[in-house]
VOPA-869700 format. One record per residue (C-alpha): residue in one letter; x, y, z. Coordinates in Angstrom, 1 decimal, padded with zeros to 4 digits. Example, Ala and Ser with C-alpha at 12.3 -4.5 7.8 and 13.67 -1.06 7.14 Angstrom:
BEGIN
NODE   rest       c1       c2       c3
NODE      A    012.3   -004.5    007.8
NODE      S    013.7   -001.1    007.1
END
This chain:
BEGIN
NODE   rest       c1       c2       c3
NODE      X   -004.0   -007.6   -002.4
NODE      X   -001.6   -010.4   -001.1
NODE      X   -001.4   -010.1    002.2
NODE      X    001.4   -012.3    004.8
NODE      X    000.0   -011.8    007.9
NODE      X    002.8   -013.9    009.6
NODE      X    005.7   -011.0    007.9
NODE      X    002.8   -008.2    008.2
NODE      X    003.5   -007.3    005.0
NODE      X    000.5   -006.2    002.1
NODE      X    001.0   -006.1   -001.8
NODE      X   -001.2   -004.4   -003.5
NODE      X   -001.3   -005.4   -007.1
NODE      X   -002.2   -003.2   -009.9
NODE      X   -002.9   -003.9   -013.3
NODE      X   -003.2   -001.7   -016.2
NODE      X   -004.6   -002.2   -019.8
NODE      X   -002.0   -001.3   -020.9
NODE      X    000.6   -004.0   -020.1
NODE      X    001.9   -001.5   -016.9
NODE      X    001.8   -003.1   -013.3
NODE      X    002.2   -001.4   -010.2
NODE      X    003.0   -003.7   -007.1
NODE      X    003.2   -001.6   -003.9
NODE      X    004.4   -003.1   -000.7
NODE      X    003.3   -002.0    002.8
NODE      X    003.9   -003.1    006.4
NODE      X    001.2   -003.5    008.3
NODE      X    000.4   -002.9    012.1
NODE      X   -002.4   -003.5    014.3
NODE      X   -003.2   -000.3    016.2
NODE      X   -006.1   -001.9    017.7
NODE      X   -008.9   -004.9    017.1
NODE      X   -010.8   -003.2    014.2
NODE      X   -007.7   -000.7    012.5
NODE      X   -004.4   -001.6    010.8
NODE      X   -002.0    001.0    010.4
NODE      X   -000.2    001.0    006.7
NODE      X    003.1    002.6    006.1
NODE      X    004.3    002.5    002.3
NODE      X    007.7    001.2    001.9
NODE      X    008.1    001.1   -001.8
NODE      X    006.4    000.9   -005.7
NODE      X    007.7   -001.6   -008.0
NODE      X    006.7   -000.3   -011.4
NODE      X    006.8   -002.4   -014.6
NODE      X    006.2   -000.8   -017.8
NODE      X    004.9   -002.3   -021.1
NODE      X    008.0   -001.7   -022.7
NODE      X    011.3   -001.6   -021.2
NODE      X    012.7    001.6   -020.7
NODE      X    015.1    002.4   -023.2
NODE      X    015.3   -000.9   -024.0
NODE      X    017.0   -001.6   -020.8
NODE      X    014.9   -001.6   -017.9
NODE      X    011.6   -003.4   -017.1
NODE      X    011.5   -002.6   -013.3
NODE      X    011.7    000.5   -011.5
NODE      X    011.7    000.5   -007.7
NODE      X    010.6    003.9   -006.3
NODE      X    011.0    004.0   -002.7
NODE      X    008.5    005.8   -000.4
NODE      X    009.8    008.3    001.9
NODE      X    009.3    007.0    005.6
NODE      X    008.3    009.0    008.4
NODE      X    011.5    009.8    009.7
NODE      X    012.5    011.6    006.3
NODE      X    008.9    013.2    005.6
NODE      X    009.4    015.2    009.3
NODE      X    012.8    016.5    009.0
NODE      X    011.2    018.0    005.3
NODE      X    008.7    019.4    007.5
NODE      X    010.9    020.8    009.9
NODE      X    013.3    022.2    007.0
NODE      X    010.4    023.4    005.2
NODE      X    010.3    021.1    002.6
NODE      X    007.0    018.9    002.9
NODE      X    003.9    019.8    004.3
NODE      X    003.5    021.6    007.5
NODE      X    001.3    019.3    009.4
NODE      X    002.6    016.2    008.0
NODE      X    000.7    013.4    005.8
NODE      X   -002.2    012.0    007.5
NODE      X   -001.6    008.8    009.0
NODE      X   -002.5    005.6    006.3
NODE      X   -004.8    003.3    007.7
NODE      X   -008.0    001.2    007.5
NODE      X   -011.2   -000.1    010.0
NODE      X   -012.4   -003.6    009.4
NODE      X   -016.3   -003.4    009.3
NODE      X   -016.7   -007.2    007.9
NODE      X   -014.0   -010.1    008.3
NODE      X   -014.3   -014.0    007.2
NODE      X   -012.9   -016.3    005.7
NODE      X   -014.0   -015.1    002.4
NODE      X   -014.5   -011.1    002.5
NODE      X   -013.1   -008.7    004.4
NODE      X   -015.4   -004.6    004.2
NODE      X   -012.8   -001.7    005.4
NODE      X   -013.2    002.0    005.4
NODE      X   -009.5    004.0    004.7
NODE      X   -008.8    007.4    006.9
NODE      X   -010.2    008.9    003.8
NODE      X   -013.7    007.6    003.7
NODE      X   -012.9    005.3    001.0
NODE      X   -014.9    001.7    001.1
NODE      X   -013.9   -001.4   -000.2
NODE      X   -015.0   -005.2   -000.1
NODE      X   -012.8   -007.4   -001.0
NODE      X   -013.0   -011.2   -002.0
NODE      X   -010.3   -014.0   -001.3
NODE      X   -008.8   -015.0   -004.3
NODE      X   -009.8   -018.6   -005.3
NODE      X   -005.9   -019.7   -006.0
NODE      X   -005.5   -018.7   -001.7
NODE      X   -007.8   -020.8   -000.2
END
């Protein structure tokens, strides 16, 4: 993750194998002292190969709120809505930082040696 707290922004990089990257940016918001709310904005995806010889990037943007609730109300997208993305900080300094997602997931995460 890169994260600019100063533009509350978070990019998640992911690396495949393969060759295929996936770098999805977020906005980040502090909903209190120990949770960050996340909203998805969009998923830069970068093949391999280029696609059809043409393209190396595709941007897939991520449906905000706004959009997912009127599909809700029009019966498009799920009834009750997606659950709310966001994460507790158990551990913070100036080298790790131990959250828990909404989901139960746990990670620990180590500040690259280039960032210092």
């Amino acid at each position: 993750n890169v994260v600019d707290g100063t533009r509350s922004r978070i990019t998640n990089h992911i690396d495949f194998a393969s060759g295929a990257q996936f770098r999805v940016l977020l906005r980040a918001t502090a909903l209190s002292p120990l949770r960050v709310g996340l909203r998805f904005r969009f998923v830069k995806v970068s093949p391999p190969r280029p696609i059809l010889g043409l393209l190396r990037t595709v941007v897939i943007p991520v449906p905000g709120p706004f959009l997912t609730r009127v599909l809700s109300l029009l019966g498009r997208g799920p009834k009750e809505g997606p659950p709310p993305a966001y994460f507790d900080v158990l551990y913070l300094d100036d080298e790790l930082r131990v959250h828990v997602t909404g989901q139960g997931n746990l990670f620990v995460q180590r500040r690259a040696p280039w960032s210092r």
